[in-house]
Residue, then its C-alpha position, 0 to 999 in steps of 0.5 A: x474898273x475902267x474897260x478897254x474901250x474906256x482906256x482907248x477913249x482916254x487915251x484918244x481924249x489925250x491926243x486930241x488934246x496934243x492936237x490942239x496945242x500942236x495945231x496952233x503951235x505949227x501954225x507960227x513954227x511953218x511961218x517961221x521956217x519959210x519952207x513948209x515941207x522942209x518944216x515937216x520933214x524935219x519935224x517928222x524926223x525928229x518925232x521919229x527920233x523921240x519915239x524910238x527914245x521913247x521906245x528903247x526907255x520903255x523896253x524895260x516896262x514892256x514895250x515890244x516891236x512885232x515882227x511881220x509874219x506875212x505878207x500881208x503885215x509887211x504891205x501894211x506897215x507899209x503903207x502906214x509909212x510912205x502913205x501915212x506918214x509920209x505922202x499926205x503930209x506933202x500932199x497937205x501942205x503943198x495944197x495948203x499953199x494953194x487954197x483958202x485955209x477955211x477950205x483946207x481946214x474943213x476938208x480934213x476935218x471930214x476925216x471922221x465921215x471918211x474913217x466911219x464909212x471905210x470902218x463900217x466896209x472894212x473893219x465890221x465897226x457897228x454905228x448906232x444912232x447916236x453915232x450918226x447924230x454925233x458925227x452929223x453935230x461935228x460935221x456941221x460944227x465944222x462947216x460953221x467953224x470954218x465959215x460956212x465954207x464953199x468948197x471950190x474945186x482947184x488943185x490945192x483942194x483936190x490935193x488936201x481931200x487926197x491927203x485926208x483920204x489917204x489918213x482915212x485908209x491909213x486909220x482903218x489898214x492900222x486899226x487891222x495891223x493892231x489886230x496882231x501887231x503892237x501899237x509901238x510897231x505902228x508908231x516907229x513904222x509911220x514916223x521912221x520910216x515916214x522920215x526917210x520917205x520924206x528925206x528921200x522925196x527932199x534929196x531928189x528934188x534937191x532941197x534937202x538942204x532946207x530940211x536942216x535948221x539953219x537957225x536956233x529959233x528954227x531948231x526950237x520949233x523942229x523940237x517943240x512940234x517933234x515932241x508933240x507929234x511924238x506924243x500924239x502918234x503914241x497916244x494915238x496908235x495906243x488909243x486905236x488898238x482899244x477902241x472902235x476906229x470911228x470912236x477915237x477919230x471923233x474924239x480926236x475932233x476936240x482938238x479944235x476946241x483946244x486950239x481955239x482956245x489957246x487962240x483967244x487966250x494967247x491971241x486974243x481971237x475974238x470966240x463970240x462968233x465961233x461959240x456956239x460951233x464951239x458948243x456943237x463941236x465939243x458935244x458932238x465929241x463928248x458923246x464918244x467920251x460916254x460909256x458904250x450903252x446897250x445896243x451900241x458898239x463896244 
């Protein structure tokens, strides 16, 4: 009988995998709609509109929105939106649009170090050895991924570590809310009410005419990559709500492999240089897939 722990962890094995597709799919749909944030937003809103979709199908079989108690829970989805949902994504690319892609991608990648210090404060998460050893593998896989990057610090920098910490938090305050809330609460909370902070912050800076598709190739890459982000928020809060924070956070980290691979597949990306970080990458992850053993968390 497979435990929750076990469901989590597959559940997160399953996000990563979207995420891998998803990264390498983004990076040719933001290309070909010029703008990055108008990209996103439309992107999130049409993931909002697949998960709400998704939710009035599931009703029938279970699916249930909690309603907030306290104030506590309100000031938490919250947060999940316009923090999670909304602002890092502007923060993101905005500073991707400034800084070198090697020093963007390494940074967010340290969402794991961040989600497992804030885990261990704020939500009682208990970190063996082979935890650290693990998450220490995929931090330097990432680094040699990535180049052995020096980290210069500029604006767009400063904005991408803003954004990684604020997803960070967002993982921990949910991980918190899922204590009492459903994980279908989290995910219409994030993506919906994201959209419309996203929509919001468009309209007063008067480019919400970008976020609409003017093209059929524009409208296919909103729904390809709103899909995906629909899948992957789903997948995710369902992870989240069964299994230790710092565990499907890591997990999530062998997304980069799947993106790797569909670029030497599809691309033809030359892999040879990038396998042994490869290697290290996907071990460090695979540790987290393993049953919880005794002394480790469960």
């Amino acid at each position: 009988m497979i435990s929750t722990r076990g469901r989590g962890i597959a559940l997160a094995g399953a996000t990563a995998l979207i995420s891998g597709v998803a990264v390498y799919v983004n990076s040719n749909g933001v290309a070909a709609y010029g703008d990055a944030t108008a990209y996103t937003t439309a992107k999130n809103a049409m993931a909002a509109l697949v998960i709400a979709a998704a939710f009035v199908a599931a009703r029938p079989a279970g699916a249930r929105v909690s309603r907030p108690t306290r104030a506590r829970q309100w000031w938490g989805l919250a947060f999940v939106a316009v923090f999670g949902g909304a602002v890092p994504f502007v923060l993101f690319f905005q500073g991707l649009a400034s800084t070198a892609s090697t020093q963007a991608a390494f940074l967010h990648k340290t969402l794991i170090v961040w989600v497992a210090l804030l885990a261990v404060v704020a939500l009682k998460e208990r970190l063996s050895w082979w935890h650290l050893g693990a998450i220490g593998l995929l931090v330097l896989a990432q680094w040699g991924l990535a180049g052995d990057v020096g980290l210069v610090a500029d604006r767009g920098t400063a904005l991408i570590a803003a954004a990684t910490l604020m997803w960070a938090v967002e993982v921990v305050v949910s991980k918190r809310l899922l204590g009492s809330m459903t994980p279908w609460t989290l995910s219409l909370t994030r993506m919906v009410g994201g959209s419309v902070a996203l929509l919001a912050w468009s309209g007063a800076t008067s480019s919400l005419g970008n976020v609409i598709p003017s093209t059929a190739g524009q409208w296919a890459w909103v729904v390809v990559t709103g899909v995906l982000l629909a899948g992957y928020v789903l997948t995710w809060h369902q992870a989240l709500s069964r299994a230790q924070a710092v565990d499907v956070t890591a997990v999530l980290v062998l997304g980069a492999v799947v993106t790797a691979a569909l670029a030497g597949a599809l691309d033809g990306a030359a892999l040879a240089s990038q396998l042994p970080w490869l290697v290290m990458l996907a071990a460090g992850g695979l540790i987290f897939l393993l049953p919880t053993r005794r002394g480790a968390p469960t």
